[in-house]
Residue, then its C-alpha position, 0 to 999 in steps of 0.5 A: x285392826x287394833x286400836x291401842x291404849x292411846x287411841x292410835x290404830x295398829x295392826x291394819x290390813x285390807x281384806x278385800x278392795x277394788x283395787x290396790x291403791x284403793x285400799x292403800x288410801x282406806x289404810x293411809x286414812x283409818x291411820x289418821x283416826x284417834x279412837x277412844x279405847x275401851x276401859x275394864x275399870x279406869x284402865x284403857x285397854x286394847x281392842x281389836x275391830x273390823x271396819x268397812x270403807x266403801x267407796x264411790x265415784x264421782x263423776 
């Protein structure tokens, strides 16, 4: 994923999943996420990340 001068994350996919709606969940939720770019001076810039999301059950 990318996260963006602003914060937001652009760029997501999923590597690998249980199944498709499983990872369409973890996508839907990581883009709900605000980050704080990183800063080269005062100046935010892009960065790009790789994130893990585990799932459990509840039974």
């Amino acid at each position: 994923m990318r996260v963006e001068t602003d914060g937001t994350t652009s760029h997501l996919r999923a590597l690998s999943a249980p199944s498709v709606p499983l990872a369409q969940a973890a996508l839907n939720a990581v883009t709900q996420w605000k980050w704080t770019p990183e800063l080269c001076g005062n100046t935010p810039v892009k960065f790009e990340s790789v994130i893990s999301v585990f799932y459990a059950s509840r039974l």
